[in-house]
C-alpha positions as CSV (number, residue, x, y, z in Angstrom):
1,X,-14.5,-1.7,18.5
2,X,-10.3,-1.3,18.0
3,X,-11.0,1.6,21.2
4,X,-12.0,-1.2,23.4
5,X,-9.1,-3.4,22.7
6,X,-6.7,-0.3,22.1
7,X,-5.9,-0.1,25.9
8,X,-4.8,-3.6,26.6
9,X,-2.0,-3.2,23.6
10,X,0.2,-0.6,25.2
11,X,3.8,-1.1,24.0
12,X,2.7,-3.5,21.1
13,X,0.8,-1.0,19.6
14,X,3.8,0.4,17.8
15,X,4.2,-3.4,16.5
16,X,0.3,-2.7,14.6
17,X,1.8,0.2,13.0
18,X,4.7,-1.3,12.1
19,X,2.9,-4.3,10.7
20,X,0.2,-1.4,8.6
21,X,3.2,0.0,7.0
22,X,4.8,-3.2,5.9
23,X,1.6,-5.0,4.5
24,X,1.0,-1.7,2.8
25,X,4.5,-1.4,1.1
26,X,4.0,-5.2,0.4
27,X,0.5,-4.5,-1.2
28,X,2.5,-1.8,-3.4
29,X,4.7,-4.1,-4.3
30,X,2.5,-6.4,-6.1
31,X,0.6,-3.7,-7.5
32,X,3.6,-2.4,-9.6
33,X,3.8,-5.9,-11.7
34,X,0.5,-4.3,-13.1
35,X,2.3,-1.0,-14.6
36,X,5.7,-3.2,-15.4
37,X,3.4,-5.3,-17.5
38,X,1.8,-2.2,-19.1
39,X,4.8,-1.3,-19.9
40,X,5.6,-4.7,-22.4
41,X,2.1,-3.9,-23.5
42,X,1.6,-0.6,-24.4
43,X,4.4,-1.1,-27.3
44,X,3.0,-3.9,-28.7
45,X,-0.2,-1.6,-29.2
46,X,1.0,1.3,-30.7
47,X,3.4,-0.7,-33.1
48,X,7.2,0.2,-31.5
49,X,9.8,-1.6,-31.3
50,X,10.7,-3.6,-27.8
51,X,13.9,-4.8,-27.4
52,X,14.7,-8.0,-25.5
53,X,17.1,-6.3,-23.0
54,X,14.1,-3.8,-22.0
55,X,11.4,-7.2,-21.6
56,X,14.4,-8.8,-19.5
57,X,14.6,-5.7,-17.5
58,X,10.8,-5.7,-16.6
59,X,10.7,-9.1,-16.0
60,X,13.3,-8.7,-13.5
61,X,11.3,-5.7,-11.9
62,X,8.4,-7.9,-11.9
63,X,10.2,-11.0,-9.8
64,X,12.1,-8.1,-7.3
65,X,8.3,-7.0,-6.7
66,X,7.4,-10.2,-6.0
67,X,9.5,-11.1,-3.9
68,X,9.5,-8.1,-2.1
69,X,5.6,-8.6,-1.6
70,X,6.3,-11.9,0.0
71,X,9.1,-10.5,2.3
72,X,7.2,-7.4,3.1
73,X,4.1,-9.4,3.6
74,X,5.3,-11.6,5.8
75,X,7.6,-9.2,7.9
76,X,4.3,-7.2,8.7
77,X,2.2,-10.5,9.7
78,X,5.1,-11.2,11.9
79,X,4.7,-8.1,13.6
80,X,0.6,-8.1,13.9
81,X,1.2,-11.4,15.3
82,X,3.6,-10.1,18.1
83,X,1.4,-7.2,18.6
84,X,-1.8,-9.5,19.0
85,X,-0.9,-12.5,21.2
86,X,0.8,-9.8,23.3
87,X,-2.4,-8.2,23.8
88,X,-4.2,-11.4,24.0
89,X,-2.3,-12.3,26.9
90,X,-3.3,-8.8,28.6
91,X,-6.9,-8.9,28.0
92,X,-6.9,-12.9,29.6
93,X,-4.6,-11.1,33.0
94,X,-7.0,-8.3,33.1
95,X,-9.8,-9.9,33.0
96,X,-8.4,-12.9,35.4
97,X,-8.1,-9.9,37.9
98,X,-11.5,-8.0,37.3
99,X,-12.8,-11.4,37.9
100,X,-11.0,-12.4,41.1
101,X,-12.2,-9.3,42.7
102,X,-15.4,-10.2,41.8
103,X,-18.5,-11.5,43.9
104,X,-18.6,-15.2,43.9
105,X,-22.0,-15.4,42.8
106,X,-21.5,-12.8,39.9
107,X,-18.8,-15.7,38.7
108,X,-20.7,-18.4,39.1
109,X,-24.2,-16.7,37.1
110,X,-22.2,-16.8,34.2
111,X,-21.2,-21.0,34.4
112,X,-17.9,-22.5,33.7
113,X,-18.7,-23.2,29.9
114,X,-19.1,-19.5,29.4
115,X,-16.6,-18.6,31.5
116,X,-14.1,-21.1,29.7
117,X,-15.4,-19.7,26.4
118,X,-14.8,-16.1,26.4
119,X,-11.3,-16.8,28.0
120,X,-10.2,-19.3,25.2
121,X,-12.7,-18.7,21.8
122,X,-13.6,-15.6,22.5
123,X,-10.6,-13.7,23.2
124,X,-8.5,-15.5,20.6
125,X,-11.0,-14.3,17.7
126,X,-9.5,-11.0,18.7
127,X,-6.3,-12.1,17.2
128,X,-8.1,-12.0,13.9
129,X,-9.1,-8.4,14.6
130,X,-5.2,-7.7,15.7
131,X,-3.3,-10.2,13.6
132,X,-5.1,-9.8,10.4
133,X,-8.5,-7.2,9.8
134,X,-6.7,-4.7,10.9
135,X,-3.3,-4.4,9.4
136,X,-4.5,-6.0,6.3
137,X,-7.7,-4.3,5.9
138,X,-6.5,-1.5,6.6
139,X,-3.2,-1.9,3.6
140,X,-6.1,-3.7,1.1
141,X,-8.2,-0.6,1.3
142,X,-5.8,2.0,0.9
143,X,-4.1,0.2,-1.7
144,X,-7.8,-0.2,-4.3
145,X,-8.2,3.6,-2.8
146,X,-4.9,4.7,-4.1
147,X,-4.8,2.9,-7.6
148,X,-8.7,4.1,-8.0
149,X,-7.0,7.7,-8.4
150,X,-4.5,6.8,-10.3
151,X,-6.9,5.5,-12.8
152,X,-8.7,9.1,-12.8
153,X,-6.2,10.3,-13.7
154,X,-5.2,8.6,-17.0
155,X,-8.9,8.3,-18.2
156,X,-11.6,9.8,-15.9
157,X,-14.5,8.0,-18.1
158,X,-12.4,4.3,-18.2
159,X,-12.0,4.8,-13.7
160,X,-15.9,5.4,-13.4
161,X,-16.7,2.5,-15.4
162,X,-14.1,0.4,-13.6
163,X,-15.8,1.2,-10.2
164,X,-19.5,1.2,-11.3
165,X,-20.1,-2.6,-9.8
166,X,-18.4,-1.7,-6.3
167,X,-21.6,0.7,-5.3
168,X,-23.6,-2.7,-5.7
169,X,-20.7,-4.7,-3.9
170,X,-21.0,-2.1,-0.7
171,X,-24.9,-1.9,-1.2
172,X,-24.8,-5.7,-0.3
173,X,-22.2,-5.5,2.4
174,X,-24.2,-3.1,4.4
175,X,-27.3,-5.3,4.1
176,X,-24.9,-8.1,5.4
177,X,-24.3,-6.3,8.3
178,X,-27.2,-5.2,9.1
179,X,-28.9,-8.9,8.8
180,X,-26.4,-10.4,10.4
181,X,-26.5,-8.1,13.5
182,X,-30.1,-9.1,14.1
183,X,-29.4,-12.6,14.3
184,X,-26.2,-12.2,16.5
185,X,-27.4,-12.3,20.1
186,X,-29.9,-15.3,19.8
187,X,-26.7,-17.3,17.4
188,X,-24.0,-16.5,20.6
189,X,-26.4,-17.0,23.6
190,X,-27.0,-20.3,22.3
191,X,-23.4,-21.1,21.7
192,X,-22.9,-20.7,25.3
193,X,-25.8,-22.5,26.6
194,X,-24.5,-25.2,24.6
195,X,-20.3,-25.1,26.1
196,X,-22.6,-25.1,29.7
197,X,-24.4,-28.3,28.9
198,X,-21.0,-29.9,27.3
199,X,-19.1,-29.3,30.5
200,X,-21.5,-30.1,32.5
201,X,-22.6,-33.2,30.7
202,X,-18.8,-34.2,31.1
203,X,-18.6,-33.7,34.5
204,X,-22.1,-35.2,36.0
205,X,-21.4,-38.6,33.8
206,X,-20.9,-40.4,36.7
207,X,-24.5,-39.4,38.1
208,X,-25.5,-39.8,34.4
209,X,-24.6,-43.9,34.1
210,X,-25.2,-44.5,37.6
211,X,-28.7,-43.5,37.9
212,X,-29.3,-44.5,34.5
213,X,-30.1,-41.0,33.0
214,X,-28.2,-41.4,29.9
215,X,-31.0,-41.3,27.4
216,X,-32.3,-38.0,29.4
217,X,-29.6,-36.0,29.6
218,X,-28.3,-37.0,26.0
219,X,-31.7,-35.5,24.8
220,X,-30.8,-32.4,26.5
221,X,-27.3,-32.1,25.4
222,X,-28.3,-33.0,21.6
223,X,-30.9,-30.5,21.9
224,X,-28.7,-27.7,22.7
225,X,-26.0,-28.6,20.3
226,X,-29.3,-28.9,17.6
227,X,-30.0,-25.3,18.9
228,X,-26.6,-24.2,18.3
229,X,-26.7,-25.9,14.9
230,X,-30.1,-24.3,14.1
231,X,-29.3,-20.5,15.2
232,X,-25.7,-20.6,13.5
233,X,-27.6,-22.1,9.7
234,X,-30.4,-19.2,10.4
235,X,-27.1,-16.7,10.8
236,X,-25.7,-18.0,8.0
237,X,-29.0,-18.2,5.6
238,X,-29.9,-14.7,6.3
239,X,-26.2,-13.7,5.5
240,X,-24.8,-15.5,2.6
241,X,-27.1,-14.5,0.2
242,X,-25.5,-10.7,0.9
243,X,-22.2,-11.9,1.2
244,X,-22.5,-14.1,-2.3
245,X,-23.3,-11.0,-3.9
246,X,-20.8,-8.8,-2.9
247,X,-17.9,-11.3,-3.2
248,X,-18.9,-12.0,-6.9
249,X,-19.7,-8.3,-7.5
250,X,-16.5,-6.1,-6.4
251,X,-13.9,-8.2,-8.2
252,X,-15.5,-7.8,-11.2
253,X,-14.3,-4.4,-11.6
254,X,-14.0,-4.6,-15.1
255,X,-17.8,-5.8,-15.8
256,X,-18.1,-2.7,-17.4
257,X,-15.0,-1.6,-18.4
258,X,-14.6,-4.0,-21.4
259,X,-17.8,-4.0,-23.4
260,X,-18.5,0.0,-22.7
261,X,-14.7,0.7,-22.7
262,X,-14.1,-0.9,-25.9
263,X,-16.9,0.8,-27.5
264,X,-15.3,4.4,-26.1
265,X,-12.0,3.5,-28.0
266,X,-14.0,2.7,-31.4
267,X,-15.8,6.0,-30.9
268,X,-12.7,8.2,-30.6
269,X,-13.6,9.1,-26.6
270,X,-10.7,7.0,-25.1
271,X,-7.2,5.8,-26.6
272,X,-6.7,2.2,-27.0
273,X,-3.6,2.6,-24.8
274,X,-5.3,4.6,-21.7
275,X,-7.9,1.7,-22.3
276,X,-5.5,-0.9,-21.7
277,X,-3.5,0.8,-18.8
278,X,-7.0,1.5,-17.1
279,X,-7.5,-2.2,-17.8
280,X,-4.4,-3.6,-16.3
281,X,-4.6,-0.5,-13.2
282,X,-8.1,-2.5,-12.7
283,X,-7.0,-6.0,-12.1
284,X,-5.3,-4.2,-9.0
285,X,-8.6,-3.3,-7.2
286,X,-10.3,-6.4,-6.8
287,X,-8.6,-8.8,-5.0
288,X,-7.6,-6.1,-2.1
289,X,-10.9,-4.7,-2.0
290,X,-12.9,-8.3,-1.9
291,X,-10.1,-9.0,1.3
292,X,-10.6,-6.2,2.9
293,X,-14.6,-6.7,2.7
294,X,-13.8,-10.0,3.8
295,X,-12.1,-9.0,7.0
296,X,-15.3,-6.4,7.5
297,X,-17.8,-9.0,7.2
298,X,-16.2,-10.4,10.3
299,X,-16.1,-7.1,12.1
300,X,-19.9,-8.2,13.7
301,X,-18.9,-11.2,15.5
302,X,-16.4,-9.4,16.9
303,X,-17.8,-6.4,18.1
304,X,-20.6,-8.6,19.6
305,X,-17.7,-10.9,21.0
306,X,-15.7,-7.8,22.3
307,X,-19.4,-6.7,24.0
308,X,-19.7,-9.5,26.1
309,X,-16.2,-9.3,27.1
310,X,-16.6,-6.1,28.4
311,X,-19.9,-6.9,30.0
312,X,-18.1,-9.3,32.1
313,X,-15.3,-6.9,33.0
314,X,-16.9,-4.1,34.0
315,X,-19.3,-5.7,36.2
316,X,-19.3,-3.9,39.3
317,X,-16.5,-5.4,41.9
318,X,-16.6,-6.5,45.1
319,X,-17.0,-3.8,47.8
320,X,-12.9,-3.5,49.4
321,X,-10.6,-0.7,49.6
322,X,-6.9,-0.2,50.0
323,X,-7.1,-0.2,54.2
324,X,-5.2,-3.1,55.9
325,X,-6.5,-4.9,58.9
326,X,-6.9,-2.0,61.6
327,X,-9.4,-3.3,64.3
328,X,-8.6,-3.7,67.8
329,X,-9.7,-7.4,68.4
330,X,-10.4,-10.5,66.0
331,X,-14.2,-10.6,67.3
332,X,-16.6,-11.1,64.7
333,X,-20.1,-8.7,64.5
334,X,-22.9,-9.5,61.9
335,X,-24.9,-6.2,62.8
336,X,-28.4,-6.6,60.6
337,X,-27.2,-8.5,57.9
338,X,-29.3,-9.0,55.1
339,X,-28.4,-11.1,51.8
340,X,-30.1,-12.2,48.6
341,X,-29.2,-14.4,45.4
342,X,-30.8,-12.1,43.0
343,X,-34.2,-10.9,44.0
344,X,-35.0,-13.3,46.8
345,X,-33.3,-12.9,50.3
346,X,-32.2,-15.4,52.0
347,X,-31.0,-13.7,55.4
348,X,-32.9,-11.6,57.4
349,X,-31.3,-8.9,59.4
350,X,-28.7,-11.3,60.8
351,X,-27.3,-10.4,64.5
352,X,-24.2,-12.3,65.6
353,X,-21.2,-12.0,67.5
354,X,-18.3,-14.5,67.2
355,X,-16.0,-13.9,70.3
356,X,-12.7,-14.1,70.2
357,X,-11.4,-17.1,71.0
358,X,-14.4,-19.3,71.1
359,X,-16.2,-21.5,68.7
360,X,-19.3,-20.4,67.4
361,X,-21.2,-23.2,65.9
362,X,-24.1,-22.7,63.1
363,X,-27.1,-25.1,62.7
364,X,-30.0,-25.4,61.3
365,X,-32.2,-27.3,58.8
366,X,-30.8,-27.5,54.3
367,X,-31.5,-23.8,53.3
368,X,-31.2,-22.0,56.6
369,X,-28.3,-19.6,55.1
370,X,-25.9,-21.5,57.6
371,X,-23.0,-22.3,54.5
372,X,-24.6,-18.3,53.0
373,X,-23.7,-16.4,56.7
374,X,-19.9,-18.9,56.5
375,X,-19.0,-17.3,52.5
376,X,-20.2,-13.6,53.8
377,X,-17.6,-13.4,56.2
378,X,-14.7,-14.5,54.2
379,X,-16.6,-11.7,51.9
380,X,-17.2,-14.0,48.9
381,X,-20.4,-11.8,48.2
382,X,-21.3,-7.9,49.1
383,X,-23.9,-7.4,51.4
384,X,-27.7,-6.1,50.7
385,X,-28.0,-4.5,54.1
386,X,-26.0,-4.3,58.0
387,X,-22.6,-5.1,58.2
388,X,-19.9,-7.7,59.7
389,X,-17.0,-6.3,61.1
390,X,-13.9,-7.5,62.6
391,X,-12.3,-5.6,65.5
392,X,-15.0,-3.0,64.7
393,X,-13.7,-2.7,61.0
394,X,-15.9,-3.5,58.4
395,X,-14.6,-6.0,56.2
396,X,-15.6,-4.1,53.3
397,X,-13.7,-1.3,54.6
398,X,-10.2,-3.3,54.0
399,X,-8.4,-4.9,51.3
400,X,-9.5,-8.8,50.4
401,X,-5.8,-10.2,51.2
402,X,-5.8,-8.1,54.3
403,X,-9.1,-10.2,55.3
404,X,-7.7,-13.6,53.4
405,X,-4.4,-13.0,55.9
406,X,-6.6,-13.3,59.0
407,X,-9.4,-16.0,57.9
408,X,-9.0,-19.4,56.9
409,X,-11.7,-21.2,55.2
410,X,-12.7,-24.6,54.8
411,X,-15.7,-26.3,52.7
412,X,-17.0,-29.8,52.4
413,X,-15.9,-29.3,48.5
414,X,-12.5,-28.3,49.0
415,X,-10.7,-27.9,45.3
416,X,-7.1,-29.6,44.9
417,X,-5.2,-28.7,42.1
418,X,-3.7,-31.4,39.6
419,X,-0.6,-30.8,40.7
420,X,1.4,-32.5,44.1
421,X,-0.3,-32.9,47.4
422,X,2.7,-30.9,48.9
423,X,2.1,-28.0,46.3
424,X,-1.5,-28.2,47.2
425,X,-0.5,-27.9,50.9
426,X,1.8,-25.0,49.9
427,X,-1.3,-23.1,49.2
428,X,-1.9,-21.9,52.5
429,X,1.8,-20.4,53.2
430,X,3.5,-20.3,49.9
431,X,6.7,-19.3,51.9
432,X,6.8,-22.0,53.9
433,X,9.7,-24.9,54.3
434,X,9.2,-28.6,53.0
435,X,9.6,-29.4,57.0
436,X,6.7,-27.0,57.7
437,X,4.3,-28.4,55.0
438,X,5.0,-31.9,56.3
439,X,4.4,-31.1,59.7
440,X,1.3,-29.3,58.7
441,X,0.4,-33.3,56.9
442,X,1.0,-35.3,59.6
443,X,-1.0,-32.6,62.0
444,X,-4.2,-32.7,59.9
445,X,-3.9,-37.0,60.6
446,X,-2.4,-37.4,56.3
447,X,0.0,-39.8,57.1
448,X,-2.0,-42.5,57.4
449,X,-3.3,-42.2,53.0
450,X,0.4,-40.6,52.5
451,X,1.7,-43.7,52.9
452,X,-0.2,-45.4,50.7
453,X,1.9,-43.7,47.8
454,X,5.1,-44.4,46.5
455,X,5.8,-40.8,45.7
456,X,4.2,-39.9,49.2
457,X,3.3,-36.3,49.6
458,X,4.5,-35.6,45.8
459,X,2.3,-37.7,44.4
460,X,-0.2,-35.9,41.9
461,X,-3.9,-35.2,43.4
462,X,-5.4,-35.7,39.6
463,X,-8.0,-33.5,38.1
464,X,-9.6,-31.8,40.7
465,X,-8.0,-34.2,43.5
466,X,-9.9,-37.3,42.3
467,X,-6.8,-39.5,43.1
468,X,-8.1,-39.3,47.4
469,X,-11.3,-39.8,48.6
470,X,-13.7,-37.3,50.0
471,X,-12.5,-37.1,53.6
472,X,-8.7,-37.3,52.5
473,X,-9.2,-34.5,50.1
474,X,-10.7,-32.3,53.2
475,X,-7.6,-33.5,55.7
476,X,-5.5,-32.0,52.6
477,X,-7.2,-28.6,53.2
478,X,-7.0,-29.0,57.0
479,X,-3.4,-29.3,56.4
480,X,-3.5,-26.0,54.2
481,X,-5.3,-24.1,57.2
482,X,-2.9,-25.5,59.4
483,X,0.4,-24.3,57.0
484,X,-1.8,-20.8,57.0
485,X,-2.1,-20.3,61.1
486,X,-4.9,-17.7,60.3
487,X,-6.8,-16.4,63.9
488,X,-10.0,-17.3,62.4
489,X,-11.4,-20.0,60.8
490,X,-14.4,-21.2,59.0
491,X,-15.6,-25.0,59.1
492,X,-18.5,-24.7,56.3
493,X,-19.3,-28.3,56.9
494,X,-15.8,-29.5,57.2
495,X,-16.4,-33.0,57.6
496,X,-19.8,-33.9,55.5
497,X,-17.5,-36.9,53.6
498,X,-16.2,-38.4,56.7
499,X,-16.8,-41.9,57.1
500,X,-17.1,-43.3,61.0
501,X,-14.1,-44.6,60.5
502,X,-12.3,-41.9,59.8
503,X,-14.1,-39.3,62.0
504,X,-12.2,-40.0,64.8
505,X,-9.0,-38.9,62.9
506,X,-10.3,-35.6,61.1
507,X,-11.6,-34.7,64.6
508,X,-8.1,-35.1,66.1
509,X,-7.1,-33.1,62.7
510,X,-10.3,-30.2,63.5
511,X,-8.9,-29.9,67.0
512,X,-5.2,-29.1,65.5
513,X,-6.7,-26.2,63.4
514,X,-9.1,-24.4,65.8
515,X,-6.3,-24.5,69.1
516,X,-7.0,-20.8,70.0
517,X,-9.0,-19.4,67.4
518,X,-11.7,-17.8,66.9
519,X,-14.0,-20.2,65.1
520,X,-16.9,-20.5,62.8
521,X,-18.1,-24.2,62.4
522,X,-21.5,-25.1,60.5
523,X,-22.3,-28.1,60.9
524,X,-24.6,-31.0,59.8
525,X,-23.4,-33.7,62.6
526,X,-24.8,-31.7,65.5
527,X,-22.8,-34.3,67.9
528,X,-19.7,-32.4,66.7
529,X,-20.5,-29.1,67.8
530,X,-22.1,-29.6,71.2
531,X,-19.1,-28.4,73.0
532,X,-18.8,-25.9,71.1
533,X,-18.9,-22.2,73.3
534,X,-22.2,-21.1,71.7
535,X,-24.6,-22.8,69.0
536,X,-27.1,-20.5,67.1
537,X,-30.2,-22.0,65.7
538,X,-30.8,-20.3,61.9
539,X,-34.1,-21.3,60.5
540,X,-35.5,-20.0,56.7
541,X,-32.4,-17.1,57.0
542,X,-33.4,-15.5,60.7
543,X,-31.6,-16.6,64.0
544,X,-34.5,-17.6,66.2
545,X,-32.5,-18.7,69.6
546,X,-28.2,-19.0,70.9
547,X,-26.8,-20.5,73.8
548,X,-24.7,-23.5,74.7
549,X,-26.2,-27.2,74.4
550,X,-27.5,-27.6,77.4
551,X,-29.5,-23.9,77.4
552,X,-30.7,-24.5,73.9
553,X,-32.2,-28.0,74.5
554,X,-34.0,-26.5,77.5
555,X,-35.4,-23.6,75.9
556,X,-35.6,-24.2,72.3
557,X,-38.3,-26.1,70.4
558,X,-36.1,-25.8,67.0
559,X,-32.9,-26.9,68.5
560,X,-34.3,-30.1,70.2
561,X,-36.1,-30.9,67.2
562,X,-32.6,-31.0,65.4
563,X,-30.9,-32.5,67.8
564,X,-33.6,-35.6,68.1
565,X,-33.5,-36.0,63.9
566,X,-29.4,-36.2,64.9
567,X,-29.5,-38.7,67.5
568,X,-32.5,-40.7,65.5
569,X,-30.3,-40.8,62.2
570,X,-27.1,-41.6,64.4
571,X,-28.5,-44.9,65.2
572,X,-30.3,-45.5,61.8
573,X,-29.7,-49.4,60.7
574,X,-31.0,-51.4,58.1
575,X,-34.3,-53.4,58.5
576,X,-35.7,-56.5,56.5
């Protein structure tokens, strides 16, 4: 388990070993109380004399050991602190990175709630592993370890009786372990279903109150939270039986000890003062050994923890490599493209060419792979089959910023982050001047809701831009592909939350972006695209016809059945 983590320590790792050696000398320290005391003892048994100077000596041994424990102790804590939130902070940036140059689809099979939990609760019980089980296990067992020998060798017969319980204290350890394990993957997959429901509880409540679904979808989220609740008591009933056992057994080191030693001493085998020194030696063992058992008991949950980590990171990334952009043109090919979400395929041997400088536009009924065929070509997933190139290069032949430099993308559910509409603007060039982003505003028609706010463009977009409304939240990310200037661009349904109003304005906006471009649009609002240099008709993931407007509607059935439901729906009114 400490392999797996060991890479992501680098430097720190001398900061472990530092720690090791400090809790270890610490451990010492409060073990030599026990031969100090001996010491005021031992006298007192064999009947000589102990003068107050020699007592006032060993108490003051006694209080230097102490406090040398707690300055030692606390000195190596400080350093297996350093060494694990150092590390912590590498394993969140690696994995951050493994997952960014993962497909979207393998990101979004996992869900935000266990996504969230393996970067916050998983991770940090790592720090126990760093911070505590393994510079203090590792000092609490050597420490029982070496005062076990010492005891050997002052009365061989006194140590064996002194360690007879632990057998039975490791006996039940192991059998802790091994229950435990068994009950681990059921306890954690449940966890996570349960963070998923939470989050997503949280976020649909709208919907939830609205459509009156309260009493429905608290049933579901008490249910999981019951699961949780019932797989983490059927952990815990098959394991604290064990872990009772050994926690009362192994500090009783001297269970034995007492009764059988005593007898020993009357029968002449032992001396009463190797008796007592055994004795006071064996008040040593316990407490370190119980902690350091403690710490191991834990050792499960971690490794499982440390599992699913690396199940995560070493899933198989998305298909680049370290090329730039080297093709001749910015035309777009989708030669036999085939794509699936897990086993069933949703495009079927796609063939497509985007021209340079022209708008392509994609329609086609809900399910058609129109918003699927948008996401391949900014590459958010690896292909099954065929290819899409760019200039002839194969966008898997080239590095994902080389692609993200010459593509912008735009989605009816564009994400703003809670910080200032200006910084979410900055997005698309971070380089660029506060003149530039502003231009970039008043281009994409922002003004107009800008306005509204005293702190203008620096006022906050909220939690995931809840502050605008649909349509202003997509003329922010119009403004963003405006700030980029990228050749290509894809509309994926751009302006699905535009009200009439308003459409006038984002299509003024639209018309900013694509000036020159090479385009992708799908769209829903087939009214917006009949201009457009060339429509393709997808239908259940196949292209079945291309051509402008006027071609399609004279020789495609599919394409003048869309286009009535679009002219019907465009004059839709209210009847009583």
């Amino acid at each position: 388990m400490f392999k797996k983590v060991k890479p992501y320590m680098g430097e720190y790792m001398n900061y472990t070993k530092k720690a090791i050696v400090c809790i270890c000398a610490a451990i010492i320290f409060s073990v030599l109380p026990y031969f100090f005391l001996y010491q005021i003892i031992e006298p007192l048994i064999t009947g000589q004399a102990l003068s107050l100077p020699k007592i006032v000596v060993i108490v003051a041994l006694i209080a230097v050991c102490m406090t040398g424990n707690a300055l030692l102790y606390v000195k190596g804590l400080s350093y297996s602190h350093i060494s694990a939130y150092n590390t912590l902070k590498n394993i969140r940036i690696s994995l951050q990175k493994k997952m960014e140059a993962q497909p979207l689809g393998t990101i979004r099979e996992y869900g935000n709630g266990r996504i969230k939990k393996m970067f916050t609760d998983d991770i940090e019980t790592i720090e126990l592993l760093l911070a505590h089980a393994i510079p203090e296990g590792i000092a609490n067992l050597l420490i029982p370890v070496f005062v076990i020998c010492a005891m050997f060798l002052v009365d061989w017969k006194m140590a064996l009786l002194c360690i007879a319980a632990l057998p039975i204290g490791m006996f039940a350890m192991g059998m802790m372990f091994k229950a435990g394990m068994a009950k681990m993957e059921p306890y954690y997959v449940a966890g996570a279903k349960m963070n998923n429901t939470i989050i997503e509880y949280i976020n649909g409540m709208e919907v939830v109150k609205v459509f009156n679904r309260d009493g429905e979808s608290y049933a579901r989220f008490e249910n999981d939270i019951t699961s949780y609740r019932d797989f983490t008591l059927d952990w815990y009933k098959v394991c604290w039986p064990w872990m009772a056992l050994y926690s009362s057994i192994i500090p009783c080191v001297a269970l034995f000890a007492l009764p059988v030693g005593g007898w020993f001493v009357l029968q002449g085998w032992s001396t009463l003062t190797d008796f007592v020194l055994v004795l006071c030696m064996s008040f040593a063992v316990g407490p370190p050994a119980l902690k350091a058992m403690s710490f191991a008991g834990k050792i499960p949950q971690l490794g499982y923890k440390i599992d699913e980590l690396e199940k995560l990171i070493e899933n198989p990334p998305l298909k680049q490599s370290e090329r730039d952009f080297e093709g001749k043109d910015l035309a777009v090919r989708f030669e036999n493209v085939r794509f699936s979400y897990k086993d069933a395929e949703v495009l079927h041997g796609i063939n497509l060419t985007l021209n340079e400088g022209e708008i392509t536009a994609l329609v086609g009924e809900s399910g058609s792979g129109k918003s699927t065929l948008a996401k391949l070509l900014v590459h958010f997933y690896d292909l099954n089959d065929g290819r899409i190139t760019l200039g002839g290069q194969d966008i898997s032949d080239m590095k994902v910023e080389a692609l993200n430099d010459l593509v912008s993308y735009v989605s009816q559910e564009q994400f703003l982050f809670n910080t200032s509409l200006y910084e979410n603007i900055l997005i698309g060039r971070p380089t660029a001047t506060r003149e530039e982003v502003l231009d970039a505003a008043e281009r994409a028609q922002c003004n107009e809701f800008l306005a509204r706010f005293p702190d203008g463009i620096d006022t906050s977009a909220g939690d995931g831009g809840k502050m605008l409304s649909g349509g202003e939240r997509q003329r922010i990310s119009l403004a963003r592909a405006l700030l980029k200037n990228a050749p290509i661009i894809v509309l994926d349904e751009a302006t699905a939350f535009i009200d009439p109003e308003n459409e006038e304005k984002m299509n003024v906006a639209i018309s900013e972006v694509i000036a020159g471009k090479t385009v992708l649009v799908v769209a829903h609002r087939l009214h917006t695209i009949k201009n457009a240099d060339k429509i393709c008709v997808l239908n259940q993931g196949s292209l079945v016809s291309e051509g402008t407007h006027d071609e399609l509607l004279a020789a495609s059935d599919e394409y003048r059945r869309l286009w009535k439901a679009a002219e019907e729906s465009a004059v839709w009114e209210v009847r009583t």
